[in-house]
DSSP file (Angstrom, degrees, kcal/mol; ACC not computed):
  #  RESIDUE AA STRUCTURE BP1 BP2  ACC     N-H-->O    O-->H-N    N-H-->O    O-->H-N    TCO  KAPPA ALPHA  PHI   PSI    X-CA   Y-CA   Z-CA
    1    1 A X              0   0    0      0, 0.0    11,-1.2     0, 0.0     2,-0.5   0.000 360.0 360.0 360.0 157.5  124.7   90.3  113.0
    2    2 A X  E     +A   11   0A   0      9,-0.2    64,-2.2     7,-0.0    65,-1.0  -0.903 360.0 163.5-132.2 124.2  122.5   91.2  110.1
    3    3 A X  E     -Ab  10  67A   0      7,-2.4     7,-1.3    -2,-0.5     2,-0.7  -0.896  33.8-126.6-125.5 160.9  119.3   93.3  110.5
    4    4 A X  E     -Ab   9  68A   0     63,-2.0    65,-1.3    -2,-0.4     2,-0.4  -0.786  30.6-176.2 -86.9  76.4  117.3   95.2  108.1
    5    5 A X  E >   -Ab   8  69A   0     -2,-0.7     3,-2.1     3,-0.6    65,-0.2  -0.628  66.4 -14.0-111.3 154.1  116.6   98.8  109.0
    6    6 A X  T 3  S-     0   0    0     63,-1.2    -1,-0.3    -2,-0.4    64,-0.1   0.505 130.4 -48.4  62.9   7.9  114.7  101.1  107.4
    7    7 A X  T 3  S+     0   0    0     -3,-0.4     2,-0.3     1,-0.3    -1,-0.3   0.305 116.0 112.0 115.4 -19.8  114.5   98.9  104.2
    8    8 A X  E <  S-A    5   0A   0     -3,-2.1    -3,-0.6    61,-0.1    -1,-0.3  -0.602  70.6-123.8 -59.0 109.5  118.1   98.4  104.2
    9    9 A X  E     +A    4   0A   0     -2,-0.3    -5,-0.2    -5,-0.2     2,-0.2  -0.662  37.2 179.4 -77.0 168.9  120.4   95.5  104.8
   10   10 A X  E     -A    3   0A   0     -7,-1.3    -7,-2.4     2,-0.0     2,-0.3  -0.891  19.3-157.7-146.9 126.1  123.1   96.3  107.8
   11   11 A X  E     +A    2   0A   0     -2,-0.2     2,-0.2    -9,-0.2    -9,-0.2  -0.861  27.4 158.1 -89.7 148.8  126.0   94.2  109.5
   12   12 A X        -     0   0    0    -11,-1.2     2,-0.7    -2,-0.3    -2,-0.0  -0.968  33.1-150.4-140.9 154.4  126.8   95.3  112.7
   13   13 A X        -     0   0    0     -2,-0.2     2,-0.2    10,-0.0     3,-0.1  -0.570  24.9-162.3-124.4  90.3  128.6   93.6  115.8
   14   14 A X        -     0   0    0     -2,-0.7    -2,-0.1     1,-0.2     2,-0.0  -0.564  36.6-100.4 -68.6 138.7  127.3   95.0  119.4
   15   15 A X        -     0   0    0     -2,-0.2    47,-0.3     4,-0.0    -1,-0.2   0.038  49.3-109.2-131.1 136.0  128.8   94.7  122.3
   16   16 A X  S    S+     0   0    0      1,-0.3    46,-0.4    45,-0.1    -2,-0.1   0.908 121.1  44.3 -78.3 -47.1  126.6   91.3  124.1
   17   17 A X  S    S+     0   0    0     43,-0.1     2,-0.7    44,-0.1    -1,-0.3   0.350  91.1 122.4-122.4 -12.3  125.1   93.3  126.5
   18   18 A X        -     0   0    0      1,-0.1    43,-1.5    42,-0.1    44,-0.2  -0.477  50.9-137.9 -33.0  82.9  124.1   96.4  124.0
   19   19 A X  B  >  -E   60   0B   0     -2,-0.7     4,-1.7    41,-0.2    41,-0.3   0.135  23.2-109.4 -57.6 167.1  120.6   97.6  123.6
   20   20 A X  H  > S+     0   0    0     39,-3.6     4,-3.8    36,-0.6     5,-0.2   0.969 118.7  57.1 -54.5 -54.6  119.1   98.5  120.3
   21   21 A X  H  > S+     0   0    0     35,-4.7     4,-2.4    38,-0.3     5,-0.3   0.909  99.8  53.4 -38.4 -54.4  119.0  101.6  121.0
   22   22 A X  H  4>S+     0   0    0     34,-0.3     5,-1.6     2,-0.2     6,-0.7   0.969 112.8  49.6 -50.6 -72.1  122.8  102.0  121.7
   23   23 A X  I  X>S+     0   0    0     -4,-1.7     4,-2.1     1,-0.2     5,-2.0   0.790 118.1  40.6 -27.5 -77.1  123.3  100.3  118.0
   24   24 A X  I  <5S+     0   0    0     -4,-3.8     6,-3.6     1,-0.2    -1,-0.2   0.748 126.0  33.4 -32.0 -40.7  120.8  102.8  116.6
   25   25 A X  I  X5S+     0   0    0     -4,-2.4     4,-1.9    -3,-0.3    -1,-0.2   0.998 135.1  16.7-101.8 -75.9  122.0  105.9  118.6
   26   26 A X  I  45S+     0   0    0     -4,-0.4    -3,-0.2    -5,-0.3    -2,-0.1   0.515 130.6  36.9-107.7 -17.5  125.7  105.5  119.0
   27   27 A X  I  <<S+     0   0    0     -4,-2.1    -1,-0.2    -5,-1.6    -3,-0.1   0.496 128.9  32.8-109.6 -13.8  127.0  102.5  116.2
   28   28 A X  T  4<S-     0   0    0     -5,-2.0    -3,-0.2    -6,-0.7    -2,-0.2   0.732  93.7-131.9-120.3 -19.9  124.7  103.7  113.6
   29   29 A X     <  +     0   0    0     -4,-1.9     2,-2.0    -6,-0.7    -4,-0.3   0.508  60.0 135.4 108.6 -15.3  124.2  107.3  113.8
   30   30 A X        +     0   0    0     -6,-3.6    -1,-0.3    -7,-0.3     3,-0.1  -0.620  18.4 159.1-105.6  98.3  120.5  107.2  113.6
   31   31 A X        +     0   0    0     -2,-2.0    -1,-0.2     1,-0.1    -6,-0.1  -0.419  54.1  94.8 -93.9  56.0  119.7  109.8  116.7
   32   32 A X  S    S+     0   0    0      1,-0.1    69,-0.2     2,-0.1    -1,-0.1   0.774  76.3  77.3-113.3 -45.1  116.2  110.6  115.5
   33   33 A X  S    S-     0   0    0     -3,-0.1     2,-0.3    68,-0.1    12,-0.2  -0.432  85.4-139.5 -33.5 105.6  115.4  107.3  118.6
   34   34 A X        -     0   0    0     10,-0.6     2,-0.6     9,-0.1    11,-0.3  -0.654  16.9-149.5 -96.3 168.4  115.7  109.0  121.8
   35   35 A X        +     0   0    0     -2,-0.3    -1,-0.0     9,-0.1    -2,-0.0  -0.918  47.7 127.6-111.4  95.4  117.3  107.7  125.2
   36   36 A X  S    S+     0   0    0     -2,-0.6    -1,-0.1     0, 0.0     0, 0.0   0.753  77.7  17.2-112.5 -59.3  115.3  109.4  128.3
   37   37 A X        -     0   0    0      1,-0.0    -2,-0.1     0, 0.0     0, 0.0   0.577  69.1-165.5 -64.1 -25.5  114.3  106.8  130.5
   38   38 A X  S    S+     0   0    0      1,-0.1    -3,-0.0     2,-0.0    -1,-0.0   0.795  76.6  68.7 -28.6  84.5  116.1  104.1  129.8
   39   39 A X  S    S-     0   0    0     19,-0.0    -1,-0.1     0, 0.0    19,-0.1  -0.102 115.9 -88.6-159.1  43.5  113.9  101.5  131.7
   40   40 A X  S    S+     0   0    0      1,-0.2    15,-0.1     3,-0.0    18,-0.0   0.790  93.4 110.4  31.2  57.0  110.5  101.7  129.3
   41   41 A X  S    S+     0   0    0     89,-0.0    -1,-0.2    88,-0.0    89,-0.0   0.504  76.2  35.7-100.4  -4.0  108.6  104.4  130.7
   42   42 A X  S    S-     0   0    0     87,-0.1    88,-1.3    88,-0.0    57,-0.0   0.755  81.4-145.7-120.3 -61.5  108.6  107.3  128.5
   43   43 A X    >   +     0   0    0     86,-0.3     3,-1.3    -9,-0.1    13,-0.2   0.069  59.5 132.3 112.9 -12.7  108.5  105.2  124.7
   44   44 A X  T 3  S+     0   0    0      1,-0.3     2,-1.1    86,-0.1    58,-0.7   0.643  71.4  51.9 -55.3 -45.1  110.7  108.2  123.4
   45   45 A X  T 3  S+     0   0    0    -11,-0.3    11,-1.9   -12,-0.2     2,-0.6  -0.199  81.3 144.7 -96.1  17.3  113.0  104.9  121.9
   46   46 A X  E <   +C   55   0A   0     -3,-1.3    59,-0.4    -2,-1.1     9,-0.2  -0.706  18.7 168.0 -97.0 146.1  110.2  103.2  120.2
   47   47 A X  E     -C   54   0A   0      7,-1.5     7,-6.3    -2,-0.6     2,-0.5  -0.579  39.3-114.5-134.1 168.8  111.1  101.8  117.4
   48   48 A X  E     -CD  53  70A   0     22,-3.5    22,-1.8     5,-0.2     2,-0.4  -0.936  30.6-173.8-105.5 135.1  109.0   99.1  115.1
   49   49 A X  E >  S-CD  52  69A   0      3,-1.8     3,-0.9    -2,-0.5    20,-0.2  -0.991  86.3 -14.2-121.2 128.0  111.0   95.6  115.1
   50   50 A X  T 3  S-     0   0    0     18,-3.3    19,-0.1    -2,-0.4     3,-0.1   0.586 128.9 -63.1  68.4   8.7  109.2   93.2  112.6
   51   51 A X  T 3  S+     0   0    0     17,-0.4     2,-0.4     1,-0.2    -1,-0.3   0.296 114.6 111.4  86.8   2.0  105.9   96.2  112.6
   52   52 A X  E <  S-C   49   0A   0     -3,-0.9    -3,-1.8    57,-0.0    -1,-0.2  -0.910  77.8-118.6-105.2 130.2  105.3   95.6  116.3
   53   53 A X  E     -C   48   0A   0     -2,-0.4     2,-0.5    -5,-0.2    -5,-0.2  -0.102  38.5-175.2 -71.8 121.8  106.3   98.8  118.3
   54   54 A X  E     -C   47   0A   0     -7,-6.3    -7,-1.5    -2,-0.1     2,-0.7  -0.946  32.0-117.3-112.5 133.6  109.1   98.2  120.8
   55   55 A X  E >   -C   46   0A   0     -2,-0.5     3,-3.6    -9,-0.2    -9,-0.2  -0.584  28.9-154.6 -87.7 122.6  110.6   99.9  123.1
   56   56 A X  T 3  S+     0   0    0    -11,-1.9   -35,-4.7    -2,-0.7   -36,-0.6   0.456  84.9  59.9  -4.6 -63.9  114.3  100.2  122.3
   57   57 A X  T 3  S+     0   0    0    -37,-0.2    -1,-0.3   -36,-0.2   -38,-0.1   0.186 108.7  45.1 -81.8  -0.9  116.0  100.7  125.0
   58   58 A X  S <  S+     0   0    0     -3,-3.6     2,-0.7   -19,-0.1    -2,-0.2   0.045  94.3 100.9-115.5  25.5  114.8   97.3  126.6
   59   59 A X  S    S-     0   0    0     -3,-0.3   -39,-3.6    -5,-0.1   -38,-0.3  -0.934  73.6-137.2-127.3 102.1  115.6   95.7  123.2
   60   60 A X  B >   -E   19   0B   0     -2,-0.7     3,-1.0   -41,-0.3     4,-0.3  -0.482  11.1-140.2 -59.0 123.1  119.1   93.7  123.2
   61   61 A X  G >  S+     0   0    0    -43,-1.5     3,-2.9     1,-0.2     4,-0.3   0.958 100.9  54.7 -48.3 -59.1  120.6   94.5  120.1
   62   62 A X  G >  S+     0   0    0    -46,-0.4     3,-0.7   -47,-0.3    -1,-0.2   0.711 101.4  62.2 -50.9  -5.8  122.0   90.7  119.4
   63   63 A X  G <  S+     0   0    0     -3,-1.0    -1,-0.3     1,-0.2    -2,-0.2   0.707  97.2  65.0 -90.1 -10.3  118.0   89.4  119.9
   64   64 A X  G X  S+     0   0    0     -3,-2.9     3,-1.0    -4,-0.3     2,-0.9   0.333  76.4 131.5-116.8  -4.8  117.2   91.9  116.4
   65   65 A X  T <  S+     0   0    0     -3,-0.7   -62,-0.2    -4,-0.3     3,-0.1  -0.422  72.4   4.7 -94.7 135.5  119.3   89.7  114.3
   66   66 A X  T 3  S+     0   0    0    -64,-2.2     2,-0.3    -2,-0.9    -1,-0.3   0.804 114.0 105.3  66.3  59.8  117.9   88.6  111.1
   67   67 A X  E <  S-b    3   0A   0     -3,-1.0   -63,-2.0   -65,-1.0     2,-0.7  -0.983  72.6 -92.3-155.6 171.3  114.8   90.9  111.7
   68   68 A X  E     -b    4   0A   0     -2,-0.3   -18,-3.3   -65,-0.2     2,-0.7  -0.762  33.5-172.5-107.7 113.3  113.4   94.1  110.5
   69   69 A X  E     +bD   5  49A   0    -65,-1.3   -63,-1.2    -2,-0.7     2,-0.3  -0.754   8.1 174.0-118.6 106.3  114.0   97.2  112.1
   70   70 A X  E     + D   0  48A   0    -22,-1.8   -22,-3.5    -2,-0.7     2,-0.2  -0.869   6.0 167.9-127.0 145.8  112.4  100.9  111.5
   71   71 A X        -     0   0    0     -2,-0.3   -24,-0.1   -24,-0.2     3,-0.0  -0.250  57.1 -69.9-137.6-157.4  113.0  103.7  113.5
   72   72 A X  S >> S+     0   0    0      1,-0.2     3,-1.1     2,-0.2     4,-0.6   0.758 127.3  62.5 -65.6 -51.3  112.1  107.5  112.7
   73   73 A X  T 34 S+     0   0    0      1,-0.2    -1,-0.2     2,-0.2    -3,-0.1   0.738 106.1  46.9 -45.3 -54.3  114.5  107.9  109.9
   74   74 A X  T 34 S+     0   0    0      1,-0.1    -1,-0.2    -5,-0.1    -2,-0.2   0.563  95.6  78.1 -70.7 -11.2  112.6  105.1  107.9
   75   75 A X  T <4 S-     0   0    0     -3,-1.1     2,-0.2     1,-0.3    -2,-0.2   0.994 112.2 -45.1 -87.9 -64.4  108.9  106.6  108.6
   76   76 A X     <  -     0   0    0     -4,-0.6     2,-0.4     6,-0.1    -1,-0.3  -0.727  56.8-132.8-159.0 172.3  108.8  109.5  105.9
   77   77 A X        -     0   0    0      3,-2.7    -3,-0.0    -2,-0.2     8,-0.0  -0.947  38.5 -88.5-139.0 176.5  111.3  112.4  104.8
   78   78 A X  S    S+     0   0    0     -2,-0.4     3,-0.4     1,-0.2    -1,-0.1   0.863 123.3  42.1 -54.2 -43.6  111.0  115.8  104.2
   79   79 A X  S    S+     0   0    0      1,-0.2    -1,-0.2    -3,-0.0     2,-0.1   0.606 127.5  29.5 -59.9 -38.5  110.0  115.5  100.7
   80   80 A X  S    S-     0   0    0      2,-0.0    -3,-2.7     0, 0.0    -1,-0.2  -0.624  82.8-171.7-132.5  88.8  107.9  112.8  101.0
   81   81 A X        -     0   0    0     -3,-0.4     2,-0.5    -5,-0.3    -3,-0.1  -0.310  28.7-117.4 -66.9 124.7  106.3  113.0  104.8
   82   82 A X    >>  -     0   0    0     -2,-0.1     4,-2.2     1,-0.1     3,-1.8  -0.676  30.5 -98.7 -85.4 154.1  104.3  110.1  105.7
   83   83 A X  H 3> S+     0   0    0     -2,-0.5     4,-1.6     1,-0.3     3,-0.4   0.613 125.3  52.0   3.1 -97.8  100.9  110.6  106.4
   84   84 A X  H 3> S+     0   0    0      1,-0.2     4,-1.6     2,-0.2    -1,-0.3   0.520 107.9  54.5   3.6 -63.1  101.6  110.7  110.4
   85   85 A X  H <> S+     0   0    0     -3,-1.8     4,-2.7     2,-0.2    -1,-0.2   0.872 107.7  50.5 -21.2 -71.3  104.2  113.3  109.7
   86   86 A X  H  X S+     0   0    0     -4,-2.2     4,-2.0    -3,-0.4    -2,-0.2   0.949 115.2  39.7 -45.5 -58.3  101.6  115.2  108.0
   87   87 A X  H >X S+     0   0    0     -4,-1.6     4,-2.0    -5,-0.2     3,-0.7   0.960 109.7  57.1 -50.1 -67.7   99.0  114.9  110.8
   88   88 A X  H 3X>S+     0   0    0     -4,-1.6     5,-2.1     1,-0.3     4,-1.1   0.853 110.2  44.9 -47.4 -66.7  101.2  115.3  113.2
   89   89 A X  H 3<5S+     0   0    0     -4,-2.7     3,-0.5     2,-0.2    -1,-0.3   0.810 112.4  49.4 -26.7 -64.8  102.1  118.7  111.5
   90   90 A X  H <<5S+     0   0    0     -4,-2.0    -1,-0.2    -3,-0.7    -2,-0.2   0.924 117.2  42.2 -68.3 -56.4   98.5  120.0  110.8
   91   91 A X  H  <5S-     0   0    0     -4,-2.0    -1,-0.3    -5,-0.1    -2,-0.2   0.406 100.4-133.3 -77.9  -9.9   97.4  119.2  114.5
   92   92 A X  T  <5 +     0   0    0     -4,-1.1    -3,-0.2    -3,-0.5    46,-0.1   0.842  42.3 169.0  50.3  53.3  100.3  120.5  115.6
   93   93 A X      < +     0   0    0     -5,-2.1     2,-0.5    -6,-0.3    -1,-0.2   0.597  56.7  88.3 -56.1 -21.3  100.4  117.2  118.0
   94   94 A X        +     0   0    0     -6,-0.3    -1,-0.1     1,-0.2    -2,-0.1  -0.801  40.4 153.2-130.7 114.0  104.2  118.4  118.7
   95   95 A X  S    S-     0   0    0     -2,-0.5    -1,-0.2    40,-0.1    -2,-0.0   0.977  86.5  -4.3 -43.8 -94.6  105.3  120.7  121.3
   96   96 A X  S    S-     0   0    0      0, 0.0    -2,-0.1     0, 0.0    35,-0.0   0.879  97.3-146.3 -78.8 -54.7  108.9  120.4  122.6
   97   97 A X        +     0   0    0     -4,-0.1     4,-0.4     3,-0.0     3,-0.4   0.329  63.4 112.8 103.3  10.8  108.8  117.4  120.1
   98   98 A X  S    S+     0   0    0      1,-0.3     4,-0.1     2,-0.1    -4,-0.0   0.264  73.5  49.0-112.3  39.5  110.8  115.2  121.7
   99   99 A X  S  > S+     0   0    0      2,-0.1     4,-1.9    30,-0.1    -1,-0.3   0.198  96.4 101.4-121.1  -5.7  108.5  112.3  122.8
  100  100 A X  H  > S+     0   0    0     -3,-0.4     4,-1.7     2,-0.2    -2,-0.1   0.813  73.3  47.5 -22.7 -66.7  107.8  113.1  118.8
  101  101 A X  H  > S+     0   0    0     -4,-0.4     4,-2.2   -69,-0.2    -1,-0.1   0.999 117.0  43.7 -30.5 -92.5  109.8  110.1  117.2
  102  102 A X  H  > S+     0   0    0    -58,-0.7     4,-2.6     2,-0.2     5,-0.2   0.815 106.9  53.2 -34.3 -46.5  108.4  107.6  119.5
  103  103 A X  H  X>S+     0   0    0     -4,-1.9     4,-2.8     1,-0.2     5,-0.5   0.854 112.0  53.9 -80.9 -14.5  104.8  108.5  119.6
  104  104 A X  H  X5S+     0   0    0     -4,-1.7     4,-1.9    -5,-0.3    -1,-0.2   0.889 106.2  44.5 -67.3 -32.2  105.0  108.3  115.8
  105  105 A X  H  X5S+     0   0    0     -4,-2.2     4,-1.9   -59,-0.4    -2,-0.2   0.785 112.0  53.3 -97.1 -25.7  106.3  105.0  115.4
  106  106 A X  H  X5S+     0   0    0     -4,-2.6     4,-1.0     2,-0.2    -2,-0.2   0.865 115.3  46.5 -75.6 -19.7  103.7  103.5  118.3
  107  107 A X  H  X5S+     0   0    0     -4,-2.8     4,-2.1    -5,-0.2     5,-0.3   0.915 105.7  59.1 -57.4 -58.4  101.0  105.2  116.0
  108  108 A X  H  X<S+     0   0    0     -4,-1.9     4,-1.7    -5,-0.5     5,-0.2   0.893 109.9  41.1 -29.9 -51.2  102.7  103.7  112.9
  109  109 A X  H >X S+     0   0    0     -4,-1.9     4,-2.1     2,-0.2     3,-0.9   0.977 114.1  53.4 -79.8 -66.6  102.1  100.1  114.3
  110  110 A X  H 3X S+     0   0    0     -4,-1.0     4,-1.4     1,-0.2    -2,-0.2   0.715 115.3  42.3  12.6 -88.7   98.5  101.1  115.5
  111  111 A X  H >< S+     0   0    0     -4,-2.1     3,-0.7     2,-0.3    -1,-0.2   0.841 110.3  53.2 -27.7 -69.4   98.0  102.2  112.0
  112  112 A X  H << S+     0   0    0     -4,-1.7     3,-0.3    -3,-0.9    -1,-0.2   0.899 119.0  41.0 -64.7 -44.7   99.8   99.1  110.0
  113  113 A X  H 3< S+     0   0    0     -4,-2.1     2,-0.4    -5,-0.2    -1,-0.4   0.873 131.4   9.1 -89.4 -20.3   97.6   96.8  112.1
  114  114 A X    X<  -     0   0    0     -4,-1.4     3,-0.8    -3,-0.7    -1,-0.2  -0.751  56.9-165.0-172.2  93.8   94.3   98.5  112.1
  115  115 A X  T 3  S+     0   0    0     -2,-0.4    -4,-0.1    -3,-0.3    -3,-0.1   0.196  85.6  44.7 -81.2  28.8   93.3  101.6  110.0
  116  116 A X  T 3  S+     0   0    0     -2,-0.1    -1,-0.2     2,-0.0     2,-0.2  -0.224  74.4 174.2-150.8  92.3   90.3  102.7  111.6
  117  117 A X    <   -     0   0    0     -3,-0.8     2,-0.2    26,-0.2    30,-0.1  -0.362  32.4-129.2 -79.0 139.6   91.1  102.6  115.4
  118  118 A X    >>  -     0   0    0     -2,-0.2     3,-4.5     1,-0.1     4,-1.6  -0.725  31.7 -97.5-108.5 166.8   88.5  103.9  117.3
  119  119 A X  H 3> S+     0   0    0      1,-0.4     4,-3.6    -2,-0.2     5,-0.1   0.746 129.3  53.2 -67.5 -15.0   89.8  106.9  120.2
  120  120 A X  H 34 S+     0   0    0      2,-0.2    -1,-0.4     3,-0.2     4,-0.1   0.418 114.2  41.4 -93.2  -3.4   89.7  104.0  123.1
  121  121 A X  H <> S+     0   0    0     -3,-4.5     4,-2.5     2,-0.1     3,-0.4   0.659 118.7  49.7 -98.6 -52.8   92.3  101.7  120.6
  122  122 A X  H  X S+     0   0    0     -4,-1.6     4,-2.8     1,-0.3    -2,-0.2   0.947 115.4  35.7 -49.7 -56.3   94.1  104.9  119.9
  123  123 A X  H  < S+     0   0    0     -4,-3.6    -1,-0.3     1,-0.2    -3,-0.2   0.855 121.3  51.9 -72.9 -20.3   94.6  106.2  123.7
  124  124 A X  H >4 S+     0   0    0     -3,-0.4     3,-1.3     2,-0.2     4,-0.4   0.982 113.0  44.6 -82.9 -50.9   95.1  102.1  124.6
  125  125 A X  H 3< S+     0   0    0     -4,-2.5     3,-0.2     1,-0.3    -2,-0.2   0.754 123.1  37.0 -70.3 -37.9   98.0  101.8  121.5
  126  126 A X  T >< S+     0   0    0     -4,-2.8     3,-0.9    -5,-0.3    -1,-0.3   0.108  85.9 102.0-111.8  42.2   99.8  105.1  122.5
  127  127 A X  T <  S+     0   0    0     -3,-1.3    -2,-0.2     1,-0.3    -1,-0.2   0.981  81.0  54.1 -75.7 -60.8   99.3  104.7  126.4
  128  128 A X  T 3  S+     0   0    0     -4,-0.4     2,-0.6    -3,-0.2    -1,-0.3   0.455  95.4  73.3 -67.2  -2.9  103.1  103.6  126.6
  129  129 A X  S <  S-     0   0    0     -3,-0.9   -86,-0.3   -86,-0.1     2,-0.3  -0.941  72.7-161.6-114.4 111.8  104.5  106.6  124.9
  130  130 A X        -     0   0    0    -88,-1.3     2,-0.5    -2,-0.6   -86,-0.1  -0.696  10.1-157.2-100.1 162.2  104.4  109.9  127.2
  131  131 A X        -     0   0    0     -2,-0.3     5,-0.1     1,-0.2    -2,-0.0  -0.951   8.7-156.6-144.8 112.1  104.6  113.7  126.4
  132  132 A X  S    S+     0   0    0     -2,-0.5    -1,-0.2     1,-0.2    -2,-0.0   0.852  95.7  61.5 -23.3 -61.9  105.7  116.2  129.0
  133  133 A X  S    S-     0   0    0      1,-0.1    -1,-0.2    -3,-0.1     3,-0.1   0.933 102.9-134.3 -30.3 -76.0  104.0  118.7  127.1
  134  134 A X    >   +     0   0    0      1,-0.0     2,-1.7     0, 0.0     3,-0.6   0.368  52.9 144.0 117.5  26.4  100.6  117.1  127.5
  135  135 A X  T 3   +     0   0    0      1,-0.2    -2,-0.1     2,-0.1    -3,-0.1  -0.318  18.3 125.6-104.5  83.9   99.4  117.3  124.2
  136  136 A X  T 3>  +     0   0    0     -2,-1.7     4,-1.6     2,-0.2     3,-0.4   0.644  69.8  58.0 -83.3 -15.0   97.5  114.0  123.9
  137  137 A X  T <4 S+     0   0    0     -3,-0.6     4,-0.5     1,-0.2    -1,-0.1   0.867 114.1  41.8 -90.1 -20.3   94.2  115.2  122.9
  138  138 A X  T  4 S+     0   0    0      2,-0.2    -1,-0.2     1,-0.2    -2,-0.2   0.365 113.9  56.7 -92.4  13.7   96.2  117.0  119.7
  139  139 A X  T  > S+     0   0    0     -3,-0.4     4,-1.6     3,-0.1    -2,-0.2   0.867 107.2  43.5 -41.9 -74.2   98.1  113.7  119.6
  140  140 A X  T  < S+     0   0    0     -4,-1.6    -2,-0.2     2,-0.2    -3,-0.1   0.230 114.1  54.7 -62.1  -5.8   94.7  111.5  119.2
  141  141 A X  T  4 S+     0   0    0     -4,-0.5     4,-0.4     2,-0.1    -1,-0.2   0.722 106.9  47.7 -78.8 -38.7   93.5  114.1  116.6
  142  142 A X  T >> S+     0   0    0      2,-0.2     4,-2.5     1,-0.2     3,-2.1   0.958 115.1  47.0 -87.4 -49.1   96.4  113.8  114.5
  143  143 A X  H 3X S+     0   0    0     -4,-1.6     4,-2.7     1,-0.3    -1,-0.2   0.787 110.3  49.9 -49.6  -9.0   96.2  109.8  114.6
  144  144 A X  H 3> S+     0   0    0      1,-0.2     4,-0.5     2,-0.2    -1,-0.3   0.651 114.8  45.2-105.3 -11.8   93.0  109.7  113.9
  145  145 A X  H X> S+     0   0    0     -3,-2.1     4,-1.4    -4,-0.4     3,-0.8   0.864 111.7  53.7 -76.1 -39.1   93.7  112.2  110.9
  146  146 A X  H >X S+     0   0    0     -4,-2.5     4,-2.6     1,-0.3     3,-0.8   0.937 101.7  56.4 -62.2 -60.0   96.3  110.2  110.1
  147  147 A X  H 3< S+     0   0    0     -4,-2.7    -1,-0.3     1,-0.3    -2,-0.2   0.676 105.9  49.3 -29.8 -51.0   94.1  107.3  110.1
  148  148 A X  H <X S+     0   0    0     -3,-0.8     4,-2.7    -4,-0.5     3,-0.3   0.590 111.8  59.7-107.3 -33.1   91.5  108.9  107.3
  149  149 A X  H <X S+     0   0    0     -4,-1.4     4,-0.7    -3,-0.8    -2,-0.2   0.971 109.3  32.4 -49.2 -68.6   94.8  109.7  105.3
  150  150 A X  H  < S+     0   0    0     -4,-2.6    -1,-0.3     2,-0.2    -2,-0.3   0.215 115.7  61.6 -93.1   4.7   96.3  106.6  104.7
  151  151 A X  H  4 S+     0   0    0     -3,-0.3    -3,-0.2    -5,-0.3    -2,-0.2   0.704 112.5  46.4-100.1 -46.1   92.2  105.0  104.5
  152  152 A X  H  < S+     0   0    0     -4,-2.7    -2,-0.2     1,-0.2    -3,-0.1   0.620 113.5  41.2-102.7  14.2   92.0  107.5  101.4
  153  153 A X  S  < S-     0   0    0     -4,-0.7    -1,-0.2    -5,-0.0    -3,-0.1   0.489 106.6-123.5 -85.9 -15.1   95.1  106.8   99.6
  154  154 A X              0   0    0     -5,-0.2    -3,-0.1     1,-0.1    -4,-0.1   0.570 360.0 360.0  85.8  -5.1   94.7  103.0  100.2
  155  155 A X              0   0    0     -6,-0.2    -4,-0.1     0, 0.0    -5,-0.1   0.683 360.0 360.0 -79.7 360.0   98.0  103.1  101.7
């Protein structure tokens, strides 16, 4: 199979019965996509396939072929943070951090479809993603920063 992650082409051949997640995690390397639940309660494994946020771990790897796939790895780097990142950072939206990944990339599609979500689109859009911690109201601060970011670069 041939998918596009991060911007990337990739061949890979998964095992029929293989989730995405397993590709990402354990044939590609790319642990920044966590496995907690797997059965799509937590979101820590969402990933964007084609810009709509998916969870990962319910995601059969062979169904991803000839499509577009961005995980955590793809969102920003250290040098250049995306927006989201940034927010995230400033609001200090991450605790333990490891529902972190996930709640970024279901803000990422949020974002990509609608740049100025109002706090009832926001809590609806990251509803599927939970954080132990419990910091959702510095979650919804950082999206909503995030939001104002990327509204005044045009990005």
């Amino acid at each position: 199979m041939q998918i596009t992650l991060n911007g990337r082409p990739v061949a890979a051949d998964p095992e029929g019965h293989a989730t995405l997640l397993d590709l990402l995690r354990d044939e590609l390397a790319l642990t920044g996509t966590k496995r907690v639940c797997d059965r799509g309660s937590c979101g820590a494994c969402t990933v964007l396939l084609d810009g709509v946020s998916v969870y990962s771990c319910l995601t059969l790897a062979q169904g991803c072929d000839g499509h577009d796939v961005r995980t955590i790895e793809g969102l920003g780097s250290a040098a250049e943070p995306h927006p989201l990142q940034q927010a995230f950072a400033l609001e200090d939206a991450a605790q333990c951090g490891f529902c972190t990944p996930g709640q970024l990339m279901a803000a990422a599609a949020l974002l990509a479809a609608n740049d100025d979500p109002s706090d009832d689109e926001i809590v609806a859009a990251m509803s599927g993603n939970l954080c132990r911690c419990g910091t959702y109201p510095k979650i919804l601060r950082a999206v909503r920063r995030a939001a104002a970011m990327l509204r005044e670069t045009g990005a």
